[in-house]
C-alpha positions in Angstrom: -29.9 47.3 7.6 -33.7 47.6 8.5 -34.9 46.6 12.0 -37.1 44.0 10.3 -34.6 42.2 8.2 -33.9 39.7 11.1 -37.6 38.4 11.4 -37.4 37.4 6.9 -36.4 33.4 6.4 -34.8 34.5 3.7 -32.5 37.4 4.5 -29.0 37.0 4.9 -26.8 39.5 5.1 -23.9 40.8 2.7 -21.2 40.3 5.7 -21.9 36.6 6.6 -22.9 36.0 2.8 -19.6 37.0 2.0 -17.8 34.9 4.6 -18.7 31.6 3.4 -18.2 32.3 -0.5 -15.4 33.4 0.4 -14.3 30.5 2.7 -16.4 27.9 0.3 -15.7 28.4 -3.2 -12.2 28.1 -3.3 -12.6 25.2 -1.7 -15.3 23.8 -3.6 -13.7 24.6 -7.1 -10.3 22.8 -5.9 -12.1 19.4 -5.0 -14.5 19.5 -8.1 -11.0 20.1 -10.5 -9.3 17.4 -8.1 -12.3 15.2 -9.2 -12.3 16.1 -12.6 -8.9 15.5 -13.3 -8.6 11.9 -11.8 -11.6 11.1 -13.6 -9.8 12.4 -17.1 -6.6 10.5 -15.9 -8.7 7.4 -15.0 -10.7 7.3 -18.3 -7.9 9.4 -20.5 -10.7 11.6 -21.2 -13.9 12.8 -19.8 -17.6 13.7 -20.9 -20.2 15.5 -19.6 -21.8 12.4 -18.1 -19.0 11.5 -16.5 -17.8 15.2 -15.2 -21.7 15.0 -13.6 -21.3 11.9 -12.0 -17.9 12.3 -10.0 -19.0 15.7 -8.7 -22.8 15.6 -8.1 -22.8 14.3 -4.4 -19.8 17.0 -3.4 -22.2 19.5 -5.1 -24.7 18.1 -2.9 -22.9 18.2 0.5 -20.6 21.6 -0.1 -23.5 23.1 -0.9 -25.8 21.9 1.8 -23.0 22.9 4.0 -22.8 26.1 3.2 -26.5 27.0 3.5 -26.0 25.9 6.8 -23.6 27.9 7.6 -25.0 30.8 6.5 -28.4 30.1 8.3 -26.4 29.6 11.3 -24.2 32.7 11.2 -27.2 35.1 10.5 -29.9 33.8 12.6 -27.4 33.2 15.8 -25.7 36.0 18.4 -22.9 36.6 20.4 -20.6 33.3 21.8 -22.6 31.1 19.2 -22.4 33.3 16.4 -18.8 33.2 17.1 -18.6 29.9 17.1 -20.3 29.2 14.0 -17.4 31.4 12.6 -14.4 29.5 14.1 -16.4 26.1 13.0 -16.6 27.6 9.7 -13.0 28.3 9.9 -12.0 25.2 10.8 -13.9 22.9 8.8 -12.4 24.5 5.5 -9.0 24.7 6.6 -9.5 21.1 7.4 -11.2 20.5 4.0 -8.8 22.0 1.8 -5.8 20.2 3.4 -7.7 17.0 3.2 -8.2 17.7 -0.6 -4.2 19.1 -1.5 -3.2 15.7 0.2 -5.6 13.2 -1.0 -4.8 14.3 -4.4 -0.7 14.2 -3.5 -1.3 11.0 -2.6 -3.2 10.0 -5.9 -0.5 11.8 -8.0 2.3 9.2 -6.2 0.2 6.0 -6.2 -3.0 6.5 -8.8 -5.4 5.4 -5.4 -8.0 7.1 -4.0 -7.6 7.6 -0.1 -10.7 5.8 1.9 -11.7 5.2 5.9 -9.4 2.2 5.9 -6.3 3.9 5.0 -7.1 7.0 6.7 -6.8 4.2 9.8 -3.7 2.9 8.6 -1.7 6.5 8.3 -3.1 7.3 11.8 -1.1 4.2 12.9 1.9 5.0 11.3 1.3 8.8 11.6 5.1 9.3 12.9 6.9 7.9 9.8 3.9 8.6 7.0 4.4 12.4 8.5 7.8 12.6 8.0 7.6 11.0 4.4 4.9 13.6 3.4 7.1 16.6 4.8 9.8 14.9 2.7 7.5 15.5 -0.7 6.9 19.2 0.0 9.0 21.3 -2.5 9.4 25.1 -3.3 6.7 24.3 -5.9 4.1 22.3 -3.8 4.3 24.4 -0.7 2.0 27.5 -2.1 -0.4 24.2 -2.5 0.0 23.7 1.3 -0.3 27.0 2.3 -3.7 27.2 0.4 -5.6 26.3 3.4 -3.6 29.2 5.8 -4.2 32.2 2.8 -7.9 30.9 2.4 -8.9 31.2 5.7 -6.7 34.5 6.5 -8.5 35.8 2.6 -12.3 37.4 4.3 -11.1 39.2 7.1 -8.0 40.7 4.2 -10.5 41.3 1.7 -12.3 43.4 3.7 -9.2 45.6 4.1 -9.8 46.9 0.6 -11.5 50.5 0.8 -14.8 49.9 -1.8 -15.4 46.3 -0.4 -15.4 47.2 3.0 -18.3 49.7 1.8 -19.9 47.0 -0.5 -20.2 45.2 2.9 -21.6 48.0 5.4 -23.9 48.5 2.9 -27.9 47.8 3.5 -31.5 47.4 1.9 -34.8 47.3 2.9 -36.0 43.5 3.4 -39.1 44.7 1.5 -36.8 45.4 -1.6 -34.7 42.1 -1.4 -36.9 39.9 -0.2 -38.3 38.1 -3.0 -34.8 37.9 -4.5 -33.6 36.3 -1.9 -36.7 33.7 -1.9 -35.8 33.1 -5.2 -32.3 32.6 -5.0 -32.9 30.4 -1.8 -35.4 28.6 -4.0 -33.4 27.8 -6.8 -30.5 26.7 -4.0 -32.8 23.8 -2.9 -33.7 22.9 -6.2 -30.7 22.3 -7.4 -29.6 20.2 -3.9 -32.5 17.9 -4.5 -31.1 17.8 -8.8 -27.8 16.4 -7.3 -29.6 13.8 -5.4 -30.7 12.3 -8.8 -28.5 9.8 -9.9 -26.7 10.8 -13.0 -26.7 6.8 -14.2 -28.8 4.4 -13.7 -26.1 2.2 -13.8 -24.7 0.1 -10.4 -21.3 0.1 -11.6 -19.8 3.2 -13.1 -16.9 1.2 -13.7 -13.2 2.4 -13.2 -14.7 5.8 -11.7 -17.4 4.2 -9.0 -14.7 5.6 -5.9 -14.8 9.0 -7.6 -18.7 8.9 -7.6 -19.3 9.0 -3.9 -18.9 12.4 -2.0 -15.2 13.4 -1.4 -16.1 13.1 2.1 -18.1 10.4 2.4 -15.8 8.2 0.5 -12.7 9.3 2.8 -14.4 9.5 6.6 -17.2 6.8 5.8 -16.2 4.1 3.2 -16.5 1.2 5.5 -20.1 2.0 6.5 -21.2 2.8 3.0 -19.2 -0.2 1.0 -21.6 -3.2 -0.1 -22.4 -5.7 2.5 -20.9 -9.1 1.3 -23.0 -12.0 3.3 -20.4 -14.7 1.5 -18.3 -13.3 4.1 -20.1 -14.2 7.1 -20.9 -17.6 5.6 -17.0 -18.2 4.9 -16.4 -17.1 8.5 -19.6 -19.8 9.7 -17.6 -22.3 7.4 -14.4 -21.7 8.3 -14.8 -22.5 12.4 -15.8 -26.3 11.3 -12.9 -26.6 8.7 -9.4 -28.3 9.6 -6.5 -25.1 10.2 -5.2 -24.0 7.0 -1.6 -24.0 8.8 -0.8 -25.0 12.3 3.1 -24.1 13.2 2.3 -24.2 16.8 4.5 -26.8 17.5 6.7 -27.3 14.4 9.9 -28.4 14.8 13.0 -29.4 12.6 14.4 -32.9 12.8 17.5 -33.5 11.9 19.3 -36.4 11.6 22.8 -38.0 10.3 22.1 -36.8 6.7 21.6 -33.5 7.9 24.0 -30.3 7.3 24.4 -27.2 9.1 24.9 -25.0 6.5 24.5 -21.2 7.0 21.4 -19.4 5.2 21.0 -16.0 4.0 18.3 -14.3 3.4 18.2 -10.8 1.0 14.7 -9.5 0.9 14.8 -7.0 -2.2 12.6 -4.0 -1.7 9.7 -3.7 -4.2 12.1 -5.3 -6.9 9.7 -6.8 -9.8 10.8 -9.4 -12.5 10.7 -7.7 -15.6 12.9 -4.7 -14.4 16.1 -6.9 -13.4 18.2 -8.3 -16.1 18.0 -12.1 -15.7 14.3 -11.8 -16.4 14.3 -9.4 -19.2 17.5 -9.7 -20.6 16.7 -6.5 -22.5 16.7 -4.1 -19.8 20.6 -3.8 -18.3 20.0 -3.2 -14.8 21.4 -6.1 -12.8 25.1 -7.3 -14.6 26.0 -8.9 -11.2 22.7 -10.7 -10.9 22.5 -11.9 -14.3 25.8 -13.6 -13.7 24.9 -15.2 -10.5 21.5 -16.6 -12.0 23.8 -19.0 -14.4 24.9 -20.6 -10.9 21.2 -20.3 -9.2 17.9 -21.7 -8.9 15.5 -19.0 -10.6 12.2 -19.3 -9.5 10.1 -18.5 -12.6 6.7 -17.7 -10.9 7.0 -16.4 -7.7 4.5 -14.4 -5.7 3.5 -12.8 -2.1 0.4 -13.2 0.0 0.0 -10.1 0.3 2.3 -7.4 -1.7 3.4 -5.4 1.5 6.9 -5.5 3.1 5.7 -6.6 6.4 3.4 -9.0 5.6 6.0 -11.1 2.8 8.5 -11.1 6.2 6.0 -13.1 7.8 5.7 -15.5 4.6 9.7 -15.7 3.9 10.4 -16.6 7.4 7.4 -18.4 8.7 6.2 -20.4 5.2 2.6 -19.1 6.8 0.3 -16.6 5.5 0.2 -13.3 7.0 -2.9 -12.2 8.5 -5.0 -11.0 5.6 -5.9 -7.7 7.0 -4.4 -4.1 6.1 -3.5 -3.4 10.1 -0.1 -5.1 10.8 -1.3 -7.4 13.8 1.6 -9.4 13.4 3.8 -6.5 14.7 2.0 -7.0 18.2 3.2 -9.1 21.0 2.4 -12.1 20.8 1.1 -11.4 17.0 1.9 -14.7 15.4 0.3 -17.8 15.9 3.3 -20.5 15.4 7.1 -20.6 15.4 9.0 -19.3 12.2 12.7 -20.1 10.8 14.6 -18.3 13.2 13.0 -20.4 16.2 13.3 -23.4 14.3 16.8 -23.1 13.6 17.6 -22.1 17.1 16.6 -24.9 18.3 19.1 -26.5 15.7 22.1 -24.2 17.7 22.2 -21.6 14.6 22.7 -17.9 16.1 20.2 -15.9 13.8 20.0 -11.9 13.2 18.1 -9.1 10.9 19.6 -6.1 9.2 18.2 -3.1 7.2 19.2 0.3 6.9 15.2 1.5 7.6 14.3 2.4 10.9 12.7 -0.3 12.9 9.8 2.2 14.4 8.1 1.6 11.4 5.2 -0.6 11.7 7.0 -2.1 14.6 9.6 -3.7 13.2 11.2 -4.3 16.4 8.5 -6.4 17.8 8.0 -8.1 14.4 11.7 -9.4 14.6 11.0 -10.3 18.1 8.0 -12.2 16.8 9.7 -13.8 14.1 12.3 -15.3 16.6 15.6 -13.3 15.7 18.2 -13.1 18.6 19.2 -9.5 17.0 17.4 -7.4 15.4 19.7 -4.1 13.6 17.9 -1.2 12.3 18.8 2.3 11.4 18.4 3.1 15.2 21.9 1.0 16.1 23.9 1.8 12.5 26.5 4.0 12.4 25.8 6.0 9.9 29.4 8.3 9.4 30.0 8.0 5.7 26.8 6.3 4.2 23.6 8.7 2.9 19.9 8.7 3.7 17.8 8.3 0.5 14.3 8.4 2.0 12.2 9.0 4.6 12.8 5.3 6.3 16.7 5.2 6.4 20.1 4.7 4.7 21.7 3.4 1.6 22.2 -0.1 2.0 25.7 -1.0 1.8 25.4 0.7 5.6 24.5 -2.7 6.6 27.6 -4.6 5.3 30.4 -4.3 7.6 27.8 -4.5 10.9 26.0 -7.6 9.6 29.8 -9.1 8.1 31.1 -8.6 11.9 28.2 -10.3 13.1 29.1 -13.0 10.6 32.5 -13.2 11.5 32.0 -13.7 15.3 29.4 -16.6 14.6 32.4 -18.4 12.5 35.1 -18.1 15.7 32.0 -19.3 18.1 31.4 -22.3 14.6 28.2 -21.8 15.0 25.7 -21.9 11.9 23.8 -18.7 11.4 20.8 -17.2 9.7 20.8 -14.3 8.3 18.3 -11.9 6.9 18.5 -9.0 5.0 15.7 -6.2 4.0 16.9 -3.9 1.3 15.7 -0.2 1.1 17.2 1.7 -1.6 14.5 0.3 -4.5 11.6 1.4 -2.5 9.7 5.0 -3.3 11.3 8.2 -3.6 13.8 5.5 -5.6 16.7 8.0 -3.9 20.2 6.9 -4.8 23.7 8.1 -3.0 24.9 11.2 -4.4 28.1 9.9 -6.5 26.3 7.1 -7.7 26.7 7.1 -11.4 23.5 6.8 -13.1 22.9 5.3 -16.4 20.7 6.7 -19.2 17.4 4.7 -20.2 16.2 6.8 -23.4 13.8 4.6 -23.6 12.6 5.5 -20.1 10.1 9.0 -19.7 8.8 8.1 -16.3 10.9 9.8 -14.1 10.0 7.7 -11.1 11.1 4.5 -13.1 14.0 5.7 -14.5 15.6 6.5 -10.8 13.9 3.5 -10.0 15.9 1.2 -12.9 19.0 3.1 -11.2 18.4 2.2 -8.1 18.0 -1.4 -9.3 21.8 -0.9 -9.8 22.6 0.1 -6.8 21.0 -3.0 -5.4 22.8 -5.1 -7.7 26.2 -3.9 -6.8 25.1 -4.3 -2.6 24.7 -7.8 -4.1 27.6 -8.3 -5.8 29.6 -6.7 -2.4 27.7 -9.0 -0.2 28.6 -12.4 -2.4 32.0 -11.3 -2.6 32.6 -11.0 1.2 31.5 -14.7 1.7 33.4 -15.8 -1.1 36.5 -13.8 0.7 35.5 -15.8 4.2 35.4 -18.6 2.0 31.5 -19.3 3.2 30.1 -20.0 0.1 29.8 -23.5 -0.8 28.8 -23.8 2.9 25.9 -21.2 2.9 22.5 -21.4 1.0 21.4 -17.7 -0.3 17.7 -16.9 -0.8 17.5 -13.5 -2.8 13.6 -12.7 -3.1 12.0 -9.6 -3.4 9.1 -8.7 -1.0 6.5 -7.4 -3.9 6.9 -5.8 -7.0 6.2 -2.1 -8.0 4.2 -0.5 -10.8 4.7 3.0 -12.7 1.2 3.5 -14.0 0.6 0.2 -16.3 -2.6 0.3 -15.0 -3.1 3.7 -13.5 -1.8 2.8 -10.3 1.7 3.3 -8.5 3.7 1.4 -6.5 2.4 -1.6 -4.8 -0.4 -1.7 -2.2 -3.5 -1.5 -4.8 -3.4 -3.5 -7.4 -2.9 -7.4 -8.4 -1.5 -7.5 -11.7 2.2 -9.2 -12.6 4.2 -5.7 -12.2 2.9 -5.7 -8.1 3.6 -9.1 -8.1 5.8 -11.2 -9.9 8.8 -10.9 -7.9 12.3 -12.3 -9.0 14.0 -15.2 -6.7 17.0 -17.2 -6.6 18.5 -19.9 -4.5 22.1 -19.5 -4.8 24.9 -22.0 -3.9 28.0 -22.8 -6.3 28.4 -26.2 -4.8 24.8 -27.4 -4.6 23.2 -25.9 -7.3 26.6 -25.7 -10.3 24.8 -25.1 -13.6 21.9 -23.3 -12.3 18.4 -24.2 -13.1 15.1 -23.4 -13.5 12.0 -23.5 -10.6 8.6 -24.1 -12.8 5.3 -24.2 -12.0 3.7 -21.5 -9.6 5.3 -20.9 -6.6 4.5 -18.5 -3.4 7.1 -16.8 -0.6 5.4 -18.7 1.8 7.3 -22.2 -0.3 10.7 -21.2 1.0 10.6 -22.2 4.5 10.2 -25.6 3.6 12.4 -25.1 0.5 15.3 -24.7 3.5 14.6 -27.4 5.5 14.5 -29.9 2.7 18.5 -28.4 1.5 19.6 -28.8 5.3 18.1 -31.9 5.7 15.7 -31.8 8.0 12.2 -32.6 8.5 9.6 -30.2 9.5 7.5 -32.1 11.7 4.7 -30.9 15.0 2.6 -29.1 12.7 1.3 -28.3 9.3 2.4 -25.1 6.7 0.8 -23.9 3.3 3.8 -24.4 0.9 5.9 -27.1 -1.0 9.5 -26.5 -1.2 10.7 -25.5 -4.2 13.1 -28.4 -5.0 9.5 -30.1 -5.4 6.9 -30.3 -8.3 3.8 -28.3 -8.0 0.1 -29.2 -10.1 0.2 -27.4 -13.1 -3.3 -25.9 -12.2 -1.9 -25.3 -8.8 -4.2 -22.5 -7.3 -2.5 -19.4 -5.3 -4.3 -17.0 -3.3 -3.5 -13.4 -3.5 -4.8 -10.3 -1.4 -4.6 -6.4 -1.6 -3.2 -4.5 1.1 -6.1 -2.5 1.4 -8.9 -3.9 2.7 -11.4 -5.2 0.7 -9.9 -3.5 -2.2 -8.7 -6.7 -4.3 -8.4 -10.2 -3.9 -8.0 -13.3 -6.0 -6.2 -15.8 -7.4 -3.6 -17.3 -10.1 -4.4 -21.0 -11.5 -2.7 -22.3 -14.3 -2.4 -19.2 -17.1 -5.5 -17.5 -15.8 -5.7 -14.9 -13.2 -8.9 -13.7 -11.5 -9.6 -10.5 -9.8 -12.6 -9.4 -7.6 -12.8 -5.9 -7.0 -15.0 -5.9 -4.2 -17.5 -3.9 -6.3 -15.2 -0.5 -6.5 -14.5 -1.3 -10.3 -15.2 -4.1 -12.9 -13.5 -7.4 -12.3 -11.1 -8.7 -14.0 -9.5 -12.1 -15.9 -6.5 -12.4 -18.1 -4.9 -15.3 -19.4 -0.9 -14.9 -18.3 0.4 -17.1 -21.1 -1.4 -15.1 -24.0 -1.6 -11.8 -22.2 1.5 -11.0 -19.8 1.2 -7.3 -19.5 -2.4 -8.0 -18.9 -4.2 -5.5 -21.5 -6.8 -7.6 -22.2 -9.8 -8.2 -19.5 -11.8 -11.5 -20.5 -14.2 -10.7 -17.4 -17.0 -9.6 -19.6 -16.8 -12.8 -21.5 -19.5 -15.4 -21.1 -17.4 -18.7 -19.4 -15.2 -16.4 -17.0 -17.9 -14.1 -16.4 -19.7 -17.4 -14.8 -16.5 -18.4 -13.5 -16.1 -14.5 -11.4 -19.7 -14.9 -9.9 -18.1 -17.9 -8.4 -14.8 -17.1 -7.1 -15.9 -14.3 -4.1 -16.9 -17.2 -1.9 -13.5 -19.2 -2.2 -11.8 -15.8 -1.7 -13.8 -15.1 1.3 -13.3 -18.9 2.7 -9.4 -18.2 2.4 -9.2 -15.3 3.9 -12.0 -16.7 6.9 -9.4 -19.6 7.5 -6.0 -17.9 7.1 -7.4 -15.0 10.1 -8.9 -18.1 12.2 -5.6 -19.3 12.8 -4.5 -16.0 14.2 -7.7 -15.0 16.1 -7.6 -18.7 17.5 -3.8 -18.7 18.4 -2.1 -15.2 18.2 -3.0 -13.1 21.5 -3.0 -10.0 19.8 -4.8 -10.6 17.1 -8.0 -11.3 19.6 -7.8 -8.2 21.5 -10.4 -5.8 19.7 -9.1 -2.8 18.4 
């Protein structure tokens, strides 16, 4: 190298060049194919347009990085040249295992990672890490080591005998100068190109998350997402509006007419309608609870708050809404704002307990339980787990939780007490993991390979069911105990892109199958019309025992009860400000929160939801006027907890 070559702008030398192609590329090329292939799976297909729009800001900001970088590296010495070299490091090692896992996590779910569930896996980093080490297979772990071989690939490279000449090698700055100018030229030009917007367009649709920087959209979505001033308004409103729900002080009365029966609950993990057999008589699933259903109340339409497992145990045993926010407040001390079932019934001398197979770390189940009012609270921590199998990264098969929660039964019968007593399933939720020995049956209809296991494990659950019901019926508890089987949410398999549950509001997240089973009270069976929320069963309870619910004020109408036919229920995302809405009558309405189009479809005419009426002129008028309701909900359901739950008033 010439002794001038330090003092040209332009220079840089083949050694640091080298470096950050080599660090830079591969990264660089993995998150524009990562891009490019959502946007293909999003839009089943792609065009040049589109391929420009998803990748022109991570253009942009890789290559602004690296001409920092390399300005840095050559024009610095010594400790700070080395540091620009570990940053360097670093920051790609980071990158690319930002990249691998962010697209894992859209292969499982069909989302797009942003800041506000970056948040929520930080909170739950303990179980979400275990569950990702839990994905990694002989086939996905070269995709994990990527970042490792990347950053170990200059200083290997430079092993090789004609490369490591390439490198040592020097020209005068006289002869490469204007080369370089030109080549640094044509770099700038092309980072102020990618500043042009490809579209003119607001809303690029389904793809508008793909269109921001990879980046930008993961680290800095919540200072970048559009301002929504209805929301401040809603919030103004909301202080000078009656409480949406007060349960403060609510009590049961009972009096003479009043019975103590027992009540079980059996929370079915992520089990949707039209995948057990009483709903779709088509798909053979569920024998047991097909059988059961001619001796039950079936609850037609029924939906959650919000489709997350925490958040519908707040609605099953409080009849409240759950704070409609994605962080689980309601897992704090003090986190609830009024008394729920198991209180209630306390107070009525029932002895009251909570059993799943999960662990109870998660989320803080523990303190949720406490919260809800249980006296016990039995999670995977306290099982004993000799001769049952774990199917997931949360816990156990569920028939772990018979003979614990049956012994518990039986010592409330010799104390003749009445109990309630709760039950969260486990085996139906993602991996969809049965017991090995568990006979599966073939779906050829099926080719999703998560919903096939998933159909399976719907068998499982079935025959826990059927074990369960049986036991009673052995104790002879039946005719004296009310069952409540409800799932928690739904699940989807791709119907509309998306996977599982958090993400999305259409009838496979959310229309949830539910029963009210008693062979004394309820014969024949019947049918539950009209639409109908989780939070409806708390009141559904009191009215079969008897008792009044009095001190206070709750959201639902028991289901023994008639409902408007244009009776309107409120529905919300996990993810925050990611969807919210409604269902009225037939029609459901969506609002996006400006990520992707809205939508509107007519449940009667359209049940699988294929055809959007948003674009159409009288529910396109009918969508400009729904975000202020949404926000006014959501304003008055959080006032009650930042009024009247201590921990939801501490800022985070």
């Amino acid at each position: 190298m010439s002794t001038d070559s330090s003092s040209s702008w332009f220079y840089v030398s083949r050694p640091v060049l080298f470096r950050i192609v080599v660090l830079f590329a591969p990264l660089s090329l993995l998150l524009f194919a990562c891009k490019l292939f959502k946007a293909y799976f999003i839009q089943n297909g792609i065009t040049v347009q589109t391929a420009a729009m998803v990748v022109q800001y991570d253009i942009f900001w890789m290559l602004l990085t690296s001409l920092l970088f390399l300005f840095w590296l050559e024009r610095s010495k010594g400790l700070l040249r080395m540091l620009g070299v570990v940053t360097a490091h670093v920051l790609a090692f980071v990158a690319l295992l930002l990249v691998g896992l962010e697209q894992g996590y859209f292969l499982v779910s069909g989302s797009i990672i942003d800041s506000h569930l970056l948040g929520y896996i930080f909170t739950q980093r303990d179980t979400i890490g275990t569950l990702i080490l839990n994905q990694i297979t002989l086939i996905r772990l070269p995709l994990l080591l990527l970042p490792l071989m990347v950053n170990l690939l200059p200083d290997i490279l430079k092993l090789i005998p004609p490369l490591r000449r390439w490198l040592r090698g020097s020209r005068p700055v006289s002869r490469v100068s204007a080369r370089m100018k030109a080549v640094w030229i044509g770099l700038l030009a092309v980072l102020l190109v990618t500043m042009i917007p490809v579209t003119s367009k607001a809303d690029a649709g389904q793809l508008r998350p793909l269109t921001f920087g990879f980046f930008t959209h993961m680290f800095l979505y919540s200072l970048i997402a559009p301002a929504f001033p209805e929301e401040k308004t809603a919030q103004k409103k909301a202080t000078s509006m009656p409480l949406l729900f007060d349960a403060r002080k609510l009590r049961l009365k009972s009096d003479a007419s009043s019975r103590k029966m027992n009540v079980v609950f059996v929370a079915l993990e992520s089990v949707r309608s039209r995948s057990v057999t009483p709903y779709n008589p088509s798909i053979q699933t569920s024998p047991f609870l097909a059988k059961l259903a001619k001796q039950a109340l079936q609850v037609e339409a029924m939906y959650p708050v919000v489709p997350h497992t925490s958040k519908s145990m707040v609605a099953l045993h409080c009849g409240y809404f759950p704070k409609v926010t994605m962080l689980i407040d309601e897992s704090k001390p003090k986190g609830l704002p009024g008394r729920c079932l198991p209180t209630l019934l306390k107070k009525q001398g029932y002895n009251t307990a909570f059993f799943q197979p999960a662990t109870m770390k998660f989320e803080h189940f523990t303190q949720l339980m406490d919260n809800l009012g249980f006296d016990k609270a039995v999670g995977l921590e306290s099982l004993d787990r000799k001769g049952y199998q774990r199917i997931n990264s949360y816990g156990y098969e569920d028939n772990i939780v018979l003979k614990p929660s049956l012994d518990w039964v039986d010592r409330s019968v010799k104390e003749k007490k009445p109990f309630l007593l709760s039950y969260l399933t486990l085996v139906t939720h993602f991996e969809y993991t049965l017991p090995k020995g568990f006979p599966m049956r073939r779906y050829s209809h099926i080719r999703d390979r998560d919903l096939y296991r998933y159909l399976n494990a719907i068998r499982y659950l079935d025959s826990f069911l059927e074990k369960l019901i049986q036991a009673f019926k052995k104790r002879n508890l039946l005719d004296n105990t009310i069952f409540v089987i409800v799932a928690d949410h739904g699940e989807s398999f791709g119907e509309h892109i998306r996977r599982q549950h958090d993400t999305g509001m259409w009838q496979e997240m959310l229309h949830v199958p539910a029963w009210i089973y008693n062979p004394k009270l309820f014969p024949k069976g019947g049918s539950i019309k009209g639409s109908r929320q989780i939070t409806d069963i708390v009141p559904t309870i009191a009215e079969l025992l008897g008792m009044k619910l009095e001190g206070g004020k709750l959201p639902g109408t028991s289901l023994l009860k008639p409902v408007p036919k244009h009776r309107r229920l409120h529905i919300s995302c996990t993810y925050e400000r990611y969807c919210a809405g409604y269902i009225q009558g037939p029609m459901k309405y969506i609002y996006n929160y400006k990520r992707v189009p809205n939508e509107v479809y007519n449940l009667s005419n359209d049940p699988q939801e294929q055809n959007n009426l948003a674009e159409q002129p009288n529910y396109k008028a009918q969508l400009e006027k729904i975000l202020p309701d949404i926000m006014l909900w959501r304003a008055r359901v959080n006032r009650v907890y930042e009024e009247h739950a201590p921990a939801s008033r501490k800022k985070r």
